[in-house]
N, C-alpha and C positions, 0 to 999 in steps of 0.2 A: 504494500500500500504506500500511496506517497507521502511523503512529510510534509508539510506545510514549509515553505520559502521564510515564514517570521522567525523571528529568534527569537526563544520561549525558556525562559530557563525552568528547569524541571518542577513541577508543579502549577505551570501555566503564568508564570509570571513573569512579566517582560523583560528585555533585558537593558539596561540604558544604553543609549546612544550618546556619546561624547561629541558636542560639536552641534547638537542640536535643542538650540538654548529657542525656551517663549522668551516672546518680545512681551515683555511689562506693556500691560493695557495701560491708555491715557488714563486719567482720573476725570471721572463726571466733572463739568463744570458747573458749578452754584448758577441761580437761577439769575444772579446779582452779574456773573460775569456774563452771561448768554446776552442776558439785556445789555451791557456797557459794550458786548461786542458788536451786535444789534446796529448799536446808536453808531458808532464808529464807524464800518459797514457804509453807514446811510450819511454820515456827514463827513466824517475828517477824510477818508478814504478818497473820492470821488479828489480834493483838493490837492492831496500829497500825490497823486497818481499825475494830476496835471501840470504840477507847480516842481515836485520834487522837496524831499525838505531842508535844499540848501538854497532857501529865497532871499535875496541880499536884502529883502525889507524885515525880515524874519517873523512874516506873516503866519510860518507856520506854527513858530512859537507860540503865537499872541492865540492862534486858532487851539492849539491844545489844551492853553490853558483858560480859553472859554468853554469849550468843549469838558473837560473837565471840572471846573466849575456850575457847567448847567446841566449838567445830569445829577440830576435825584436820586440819589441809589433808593432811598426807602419806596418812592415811586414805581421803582425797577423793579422792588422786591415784589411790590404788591400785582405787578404786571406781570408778573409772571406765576403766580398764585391763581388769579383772575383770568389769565384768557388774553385773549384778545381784544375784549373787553376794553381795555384801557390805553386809550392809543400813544405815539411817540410823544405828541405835545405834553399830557400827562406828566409825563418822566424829565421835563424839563423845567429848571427856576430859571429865572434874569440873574445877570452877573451885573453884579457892583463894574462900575468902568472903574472906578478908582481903586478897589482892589486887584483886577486884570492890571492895570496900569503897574501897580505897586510891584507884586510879583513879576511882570516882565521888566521891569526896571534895573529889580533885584538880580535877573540873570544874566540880562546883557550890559552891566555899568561898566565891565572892561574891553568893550569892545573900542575905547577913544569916543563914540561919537557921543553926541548930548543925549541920556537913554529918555527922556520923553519925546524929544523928536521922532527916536527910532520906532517910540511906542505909537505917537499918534502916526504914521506913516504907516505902519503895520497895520494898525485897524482900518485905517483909508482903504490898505487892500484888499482886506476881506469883506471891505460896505461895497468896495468896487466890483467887485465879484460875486456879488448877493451871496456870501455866507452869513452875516448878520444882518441884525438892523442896532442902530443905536439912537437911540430916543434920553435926552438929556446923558443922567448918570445909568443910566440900565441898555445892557448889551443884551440880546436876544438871538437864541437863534432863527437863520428867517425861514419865515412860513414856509417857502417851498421844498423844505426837508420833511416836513411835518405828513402824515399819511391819514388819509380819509378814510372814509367806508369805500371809497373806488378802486382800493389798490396803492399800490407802496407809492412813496414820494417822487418826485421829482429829482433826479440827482446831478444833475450837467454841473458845470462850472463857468458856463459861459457868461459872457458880461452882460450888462444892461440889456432888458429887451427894446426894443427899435421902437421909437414913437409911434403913433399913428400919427400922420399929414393928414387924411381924407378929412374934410369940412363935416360938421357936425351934423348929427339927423343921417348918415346913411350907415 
């Protein structure tokens, strides 16, 4: 009768293989990370993909740490408890501008240049590029990141949309 091809050591029990190691499974990600990577994903993503994140205004910085700033993790937490229920807007507060400011101050003051110039220059690019809006002291992320009951947000980076010319009434 034939033997079987496996290598069985006597009493049916395997024999090890040397050389053939499991890969350690990822660990589940908290429902806290799923959402911050969620938001990422739908904001900062789309702008680093376009920009790169060596921008000599160092827009990307100023973006990260609004970006970080305006996610609500306890919002996140409860978005992802609830469903879908709870849409992207939900999950976001307003950033202080004077706190943004302060913090990017604090990271770029050795770069030589004046770091509030570089900070208001920075934000210029991201109002320029509709990632925010800024309304007095409160920065926002802007609406067309945000998702409806129609389907996920809008994500381009493109500049300003283009006036309408046509005379009014048509």
């Amino acid at each position: 009768m034939p033997r079987s091809k496996h290598r069985h050591k006597k009493g049916g029990k395997a024999i090890r293989h040397p050389g053939r190691v499991r890969e350690a499974a990822m660990p589940a990600m908290t429902p806290e990370e799923l959402a911050r990577r969620r938001f990422s994903e739908l904001y900062t993503a789309p702008f680093f993909r376009q920009f790169g994140h060596d921008d000599p205004r160092r827009a990307g910085l100023m973006l990260d740490i609004i970006a970080e700033a305006a996610f609500n993790i306890i919002a996140a937490a409860a978005f992802n408890m609830s469903g879908p229920a709870l849409a992207l807007a939900d999950m976001l507060v307003p950033v202080s501008r004077q706190a943004a400011f302060e913090e990017f101050m604090a990271l770029v003051e050795e770069e030589g240049k004046p770091p509030l110039e570089m900070a208001e220059a920075a934000l210029g690019c991201l109002v320029e590029q509709r990632m925010v809006l800024v309304d007095d002291d409160r920065i926002t992320v802007h609406p067309r990141f945000l998702t409806d009951d129609t389907g996920p947000a809008q994500t381009d980076t493109a500049g300003p949309e283009p006036e309408d010319h046509s005379p009014p009434g048509q």
